[in-house]
C-alpha positions in Angstrom: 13.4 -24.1 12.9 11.6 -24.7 16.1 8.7 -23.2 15.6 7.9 -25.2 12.8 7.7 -28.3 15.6 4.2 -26.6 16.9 1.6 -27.7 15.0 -1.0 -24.9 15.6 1.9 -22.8 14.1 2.1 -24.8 11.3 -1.4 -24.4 10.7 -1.3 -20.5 11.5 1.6 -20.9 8.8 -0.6 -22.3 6.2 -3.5 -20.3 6.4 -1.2 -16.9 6.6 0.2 -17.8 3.4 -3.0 -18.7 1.4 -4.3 -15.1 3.0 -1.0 -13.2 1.4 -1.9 -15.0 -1.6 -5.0 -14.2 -2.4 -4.2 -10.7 -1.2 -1.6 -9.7 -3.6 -3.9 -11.7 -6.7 -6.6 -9.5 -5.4 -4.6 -6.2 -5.4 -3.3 -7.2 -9.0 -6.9 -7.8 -10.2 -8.2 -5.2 -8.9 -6.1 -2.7 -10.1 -6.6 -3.8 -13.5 -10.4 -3.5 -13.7 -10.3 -0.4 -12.3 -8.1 0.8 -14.9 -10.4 -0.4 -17.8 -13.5 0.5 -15.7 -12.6 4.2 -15.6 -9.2 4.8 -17.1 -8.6 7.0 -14.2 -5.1 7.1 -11.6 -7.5 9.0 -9.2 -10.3 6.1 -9.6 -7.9 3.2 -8.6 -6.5 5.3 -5.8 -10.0 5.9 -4.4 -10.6 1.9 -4.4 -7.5 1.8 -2.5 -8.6 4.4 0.1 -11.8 2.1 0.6 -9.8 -0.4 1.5 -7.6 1.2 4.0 -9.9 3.8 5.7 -11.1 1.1 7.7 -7.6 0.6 9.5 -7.9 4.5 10.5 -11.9 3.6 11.5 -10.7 0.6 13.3 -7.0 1.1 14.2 -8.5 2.4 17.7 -10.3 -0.2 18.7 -9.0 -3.4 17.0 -7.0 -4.5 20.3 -9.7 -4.1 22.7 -11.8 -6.2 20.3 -9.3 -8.7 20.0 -8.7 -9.2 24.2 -12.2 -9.1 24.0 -13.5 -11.1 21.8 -10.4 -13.6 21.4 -7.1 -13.8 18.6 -8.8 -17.0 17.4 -12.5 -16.1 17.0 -11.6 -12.4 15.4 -9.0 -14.5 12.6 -12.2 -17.1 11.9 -14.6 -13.8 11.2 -12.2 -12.0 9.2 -11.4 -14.8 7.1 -15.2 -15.5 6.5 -15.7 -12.0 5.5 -13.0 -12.3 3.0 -14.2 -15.7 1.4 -17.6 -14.3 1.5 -16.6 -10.8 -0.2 -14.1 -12.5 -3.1 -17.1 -15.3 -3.9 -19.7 -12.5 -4.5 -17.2 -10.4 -6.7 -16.7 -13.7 -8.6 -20.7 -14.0 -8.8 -21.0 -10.3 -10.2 -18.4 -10.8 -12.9 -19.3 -14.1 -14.1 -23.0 -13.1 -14.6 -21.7 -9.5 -16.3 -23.5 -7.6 -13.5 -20.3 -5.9 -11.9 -19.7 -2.2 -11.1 -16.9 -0.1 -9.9 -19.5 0.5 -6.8 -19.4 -3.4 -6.0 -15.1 -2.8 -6.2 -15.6 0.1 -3.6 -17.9 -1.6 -1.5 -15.9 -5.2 -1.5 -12.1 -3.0 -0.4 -14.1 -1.7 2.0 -15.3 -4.9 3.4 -11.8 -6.8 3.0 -10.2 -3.4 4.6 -12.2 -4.2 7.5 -11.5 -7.6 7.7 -7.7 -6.7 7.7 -7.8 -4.3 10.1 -8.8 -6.5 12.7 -7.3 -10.0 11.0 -3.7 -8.5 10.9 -3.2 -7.8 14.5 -4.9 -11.0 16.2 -2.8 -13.4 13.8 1.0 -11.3 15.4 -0.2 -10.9 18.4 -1.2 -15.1 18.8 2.6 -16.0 17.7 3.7 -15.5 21.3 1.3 -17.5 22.8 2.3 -20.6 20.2 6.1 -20.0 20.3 7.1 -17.8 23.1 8.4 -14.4 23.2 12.3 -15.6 22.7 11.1 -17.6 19.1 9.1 -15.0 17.7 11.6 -13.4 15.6 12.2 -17.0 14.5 8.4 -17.5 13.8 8.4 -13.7 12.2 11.0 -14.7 9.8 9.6 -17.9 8.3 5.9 -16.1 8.2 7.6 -13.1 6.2 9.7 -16.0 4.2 5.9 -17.7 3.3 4.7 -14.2 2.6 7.0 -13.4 0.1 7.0 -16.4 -1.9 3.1 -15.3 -2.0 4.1 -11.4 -2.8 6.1 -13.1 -6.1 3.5 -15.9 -7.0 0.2 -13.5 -6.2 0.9 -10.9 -8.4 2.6 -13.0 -11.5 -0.6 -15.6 -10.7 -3.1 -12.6 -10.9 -1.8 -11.2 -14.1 -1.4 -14.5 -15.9 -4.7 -15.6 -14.8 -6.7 -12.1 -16.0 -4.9 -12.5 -19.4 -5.7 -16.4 -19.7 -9.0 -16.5 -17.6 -10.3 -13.1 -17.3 -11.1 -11.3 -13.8 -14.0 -13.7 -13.2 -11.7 -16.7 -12.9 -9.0 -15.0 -11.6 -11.5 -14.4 -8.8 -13.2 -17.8 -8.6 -9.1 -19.0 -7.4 -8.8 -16.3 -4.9 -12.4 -17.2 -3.6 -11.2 -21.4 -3.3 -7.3 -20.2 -1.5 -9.9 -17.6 0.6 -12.0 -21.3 1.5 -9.1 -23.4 2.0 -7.4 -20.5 5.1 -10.4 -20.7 6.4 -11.2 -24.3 7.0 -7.3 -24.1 7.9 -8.0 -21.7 10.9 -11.1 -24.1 12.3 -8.1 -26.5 12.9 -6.7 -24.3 15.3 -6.7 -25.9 19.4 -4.6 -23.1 21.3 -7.0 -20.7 22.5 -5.2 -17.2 23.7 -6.0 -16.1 27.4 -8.4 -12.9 27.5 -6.9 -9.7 28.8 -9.4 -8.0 29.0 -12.3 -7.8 31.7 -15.7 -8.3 29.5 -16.7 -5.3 31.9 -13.3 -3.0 31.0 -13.9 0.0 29.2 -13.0 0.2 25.7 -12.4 3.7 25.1 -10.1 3.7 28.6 -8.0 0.7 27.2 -7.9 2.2 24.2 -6.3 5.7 25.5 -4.4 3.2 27.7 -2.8 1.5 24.6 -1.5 5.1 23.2 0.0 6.1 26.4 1.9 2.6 26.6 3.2 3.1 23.0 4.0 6.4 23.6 6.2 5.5 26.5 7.9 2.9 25.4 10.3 4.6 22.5 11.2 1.0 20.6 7.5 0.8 20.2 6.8 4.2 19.4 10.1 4.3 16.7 8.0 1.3 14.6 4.6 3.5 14.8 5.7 6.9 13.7 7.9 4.5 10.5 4.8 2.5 10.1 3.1 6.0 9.3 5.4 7.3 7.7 5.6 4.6 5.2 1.8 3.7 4.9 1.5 7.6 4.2 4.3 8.3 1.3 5.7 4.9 0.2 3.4 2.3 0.1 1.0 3.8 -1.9 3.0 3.2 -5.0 1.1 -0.2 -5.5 -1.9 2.0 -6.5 -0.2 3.4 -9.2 1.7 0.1 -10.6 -1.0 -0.4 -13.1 -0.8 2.9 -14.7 3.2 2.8 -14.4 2.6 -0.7 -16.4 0.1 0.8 -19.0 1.5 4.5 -19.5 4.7 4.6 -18.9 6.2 1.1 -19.6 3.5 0.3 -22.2 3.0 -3.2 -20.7 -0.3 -5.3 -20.1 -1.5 -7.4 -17.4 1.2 -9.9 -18.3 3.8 -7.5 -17.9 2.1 -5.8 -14.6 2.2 -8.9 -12.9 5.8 -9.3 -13.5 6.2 -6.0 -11.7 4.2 -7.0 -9.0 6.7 -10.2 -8.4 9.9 -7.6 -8.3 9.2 -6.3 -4.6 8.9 -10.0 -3.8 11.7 -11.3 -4.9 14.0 -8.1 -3.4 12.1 -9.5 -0.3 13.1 -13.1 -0.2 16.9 -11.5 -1.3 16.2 -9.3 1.3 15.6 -11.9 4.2 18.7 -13.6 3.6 20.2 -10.4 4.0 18.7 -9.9 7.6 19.0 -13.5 8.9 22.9 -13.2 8.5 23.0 -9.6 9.8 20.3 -10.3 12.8 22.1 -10.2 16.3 25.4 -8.1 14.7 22.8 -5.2 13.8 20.2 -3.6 16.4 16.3 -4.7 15.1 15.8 -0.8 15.3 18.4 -0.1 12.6 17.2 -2.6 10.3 13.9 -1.3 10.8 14.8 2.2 9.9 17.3 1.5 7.3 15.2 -1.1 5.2 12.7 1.7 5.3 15.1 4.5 3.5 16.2 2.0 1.2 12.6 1.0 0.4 11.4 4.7 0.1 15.0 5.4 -2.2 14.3 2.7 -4.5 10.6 3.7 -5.5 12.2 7.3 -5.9 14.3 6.0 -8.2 11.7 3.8 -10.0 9.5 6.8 -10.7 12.0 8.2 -13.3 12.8 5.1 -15.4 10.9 5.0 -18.3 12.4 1.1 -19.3 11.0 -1.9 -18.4 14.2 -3.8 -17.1 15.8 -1.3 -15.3 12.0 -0.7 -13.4 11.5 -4.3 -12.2 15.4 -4.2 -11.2 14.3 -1.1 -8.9 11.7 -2.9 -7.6 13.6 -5.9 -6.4 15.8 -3.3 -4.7 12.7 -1.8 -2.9 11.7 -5.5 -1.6 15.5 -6.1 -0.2 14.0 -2.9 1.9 10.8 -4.2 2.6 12.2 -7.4 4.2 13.4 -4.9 6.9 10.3 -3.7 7.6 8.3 -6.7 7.3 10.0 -8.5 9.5 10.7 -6.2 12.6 8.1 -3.8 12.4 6.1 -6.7 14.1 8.9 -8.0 15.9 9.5 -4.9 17.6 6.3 -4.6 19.2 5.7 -8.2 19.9 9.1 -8.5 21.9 8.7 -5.4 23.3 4.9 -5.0 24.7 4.0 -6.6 28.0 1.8 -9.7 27.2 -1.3 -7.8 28.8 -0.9 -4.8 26.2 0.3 -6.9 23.4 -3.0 -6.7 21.2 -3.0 -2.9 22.0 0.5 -2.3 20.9 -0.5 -4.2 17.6 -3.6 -2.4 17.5 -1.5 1.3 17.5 0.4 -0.1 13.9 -3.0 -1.0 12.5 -3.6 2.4 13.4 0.0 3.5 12.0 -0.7 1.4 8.8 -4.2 3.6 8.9 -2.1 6.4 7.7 -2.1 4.7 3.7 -5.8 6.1 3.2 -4.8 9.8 2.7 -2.0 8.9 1.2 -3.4 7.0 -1.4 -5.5 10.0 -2.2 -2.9 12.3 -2.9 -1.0 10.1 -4.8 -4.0 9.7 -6.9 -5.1 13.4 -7.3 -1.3 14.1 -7.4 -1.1 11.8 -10.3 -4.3 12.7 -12.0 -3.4 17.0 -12.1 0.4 16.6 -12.6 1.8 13.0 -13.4 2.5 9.5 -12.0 6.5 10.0 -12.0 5.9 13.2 -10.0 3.4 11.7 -7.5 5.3 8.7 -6.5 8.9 10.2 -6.9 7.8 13.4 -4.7 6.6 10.9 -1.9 9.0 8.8 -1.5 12.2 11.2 -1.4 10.2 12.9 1.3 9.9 9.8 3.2 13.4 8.1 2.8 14.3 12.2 4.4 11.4 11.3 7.5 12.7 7.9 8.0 16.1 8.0 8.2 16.0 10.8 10.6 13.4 9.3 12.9 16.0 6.5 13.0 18.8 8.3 14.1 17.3 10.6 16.3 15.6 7.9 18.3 18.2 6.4 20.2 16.6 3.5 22.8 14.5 2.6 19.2 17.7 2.8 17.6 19.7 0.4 19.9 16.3 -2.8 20.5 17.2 -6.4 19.8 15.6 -9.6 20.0 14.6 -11.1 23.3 17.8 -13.6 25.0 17.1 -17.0 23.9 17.2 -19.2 26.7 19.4 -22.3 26.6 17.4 -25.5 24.9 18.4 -28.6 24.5 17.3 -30.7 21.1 
């Protein structure tokens, strides 16, 4: 694929993928300690509100930052917070000094590293492949991403049953190191678009008012919230599906964590036949329900099997959102509000933090089946809907490609 002939994408490429993959490890670890910390559903959901409050702290005013302080420069911070955050968690467990306060305090940090991360590293693909390649460039990032979201979790659980969390760490600190030095490799710098004088608070309201207007844009925020809010908080309660319900260990938890994965890479072959034959908008909205219907139905199995079976069909819906909830807005936005529209999903994707706590306290006063199920059919309801009642969202496609010759 063309893209792939840019070599500041290929480095973006490279460093993305280490990122997802110590990412999903992370999550998988995590989790786990948590578990045996406290032995508390509620516990491991708070840890995952500490690390997603910050994209409702900062979903505002990441994409003023970014225009004003540059794609390349915020990915280079981020990535130094996260390398700096996983080595120090390493440090605390390997000299036996660790507490679930250092857990809070470290999703808090990586949280805020995402929230601003995420957003600069979509909205540079434009500038390195053009507006007409970035579905392209989309699909062979989510393609990278979900050999990660397969090999992170599997990785993590096999490396906390063979190494324990510290070393499981220590690898997530070194793939943390190696994105990082990746990134300093990077030549294109993205034009400002902001005046170093402009107002943030006025660009931000700005930003809103553009997503709000433009319905293909708006369609992928109110689905991004949607999801972040009902569905996606399911990955805090893996480990006490894997524990309770399945009676599994971290072995058999990280095998869980690959199913979404591999539904995923299923999933994109899926959307690279059907791309161009099916509106972006539909596949959007569609992967979502089947996402949010899967999970339903993975709340009420109690065997193994058929659960990781359910979870490969939730990835085959995750695929769909992956890929164009990012596409959408990055074909869509006008280059000098691209970093704003971005910034309104980080703000969408803000949603997961109450969500994660009432999937925990749900969970903790009733049961995990009933938290996750109850969530989920409520948002496979919200999402299909929002898909059919939103028409222009409904109908978006990819950018023309203009002629090229090889």
């Amino acid at each position: 694929m063309k893209p792939l002939r840019i070599p500041d994408y290929r480095r973006l490429l490279l460093s993305n993928t280490l990122w997802w993959q110590s990412m999903w490890m992370e999550m998988i670890v995590v989790g786990w300690l948590v578990l045996e910390i406290t032995d508390s559903p509620f516990q491991i959901a708070l840890v995952g509100f500490y690390r997603s409050i910050p994209l409702l702290i900062w979903g505002f005013f990441s994409g003023p930052v970014i225009d004003r302080v540059g794609r390349r420069r915020i990915m280079l911070i981020s990535q130094s917070i996260n390398f700096t955050t996983s080595s120090s968690i390493a440090w605390l467990l390997w000299s036996d000094q660790l507490a679930f306060w250092h857990l809070c305090v470290a999703a808090f940090l990586m949280g805020t590293a995402w929230s601003f991360d995420w957003p600069a590293r979509r909205s540079y693909l434009p500038d390195l492949v053009g507006k007409a390649r970035t579905v392209d460039a989309m699909l062979l990032e989510n393609f990278t991403s979900i050999i990660s979201r397969i090999a992170g979790p599997f990785l993590g659980g096999r490396l906390v049953h063979d190494l324990g969390p510290a070393g499981c760490y220590i690898v997530i600190a070194t793939f943390s190191g190696i994105a990082l030095l990746t990134l300093t490799r990077l030549t294109r710098l993205a034009p400002s678009q902001m005046d170093a004088q402009g107002n943030p608070i006025k660009a931000v309201v700005e930003g809103l008012k553009y997503v709000r207007r433009n319905e293909p844009i708006w369609g992928s925020f109110l689905i991004t919230i949607f999801m972040n809010y009902l569905t996606f908080s399911y990955m805090t309660l893996l480990p006490v599906f894997a524990r309770d319900i399945l009676h599994q260990g971290p072995v058999g938890l990280g095998y869980l964590g690959t199913g979404n994965g591999i539904g995923a890479m299923l999933g994109m072959f899926v959307i690279n036949a059907i791309r161009g034959k099916v509106s972006n908008g539909l596949i959007f909205g569609i992967g979502a329900t089947i996402q949010s219907s899967a999970l339903f139905a993975f709340s009420h199995s109690t065997v193994f099997g058929l659960s990781l079976v359910l979870l490969v069909c939730s990835g085959i819906g995750q695929a769909a959102f992956s890929v164009m909830q990012s596409s959408i807005v990055l074909t869509n936005a006008s280059d000098e509000m691209r970093s704003r529209a971005m910034g309104s999903i980080v703000l969408g994707i803000g949603a997961g933090p109450p969500g994660r706590l009432q999937i925990g306290a749900l969970a903790e006063h009733f049961s995990a089946p009933f938290a996750l199920g109850s969530q989920t059919l409520a948002c496979a309801v919200i999402c299909l809907g929002t898909t059919l009642l939103l028409h222009e969202f409904r109908k978006t496609r990819e950018p023309t490609l203009p002629h090229e010759s090889d």
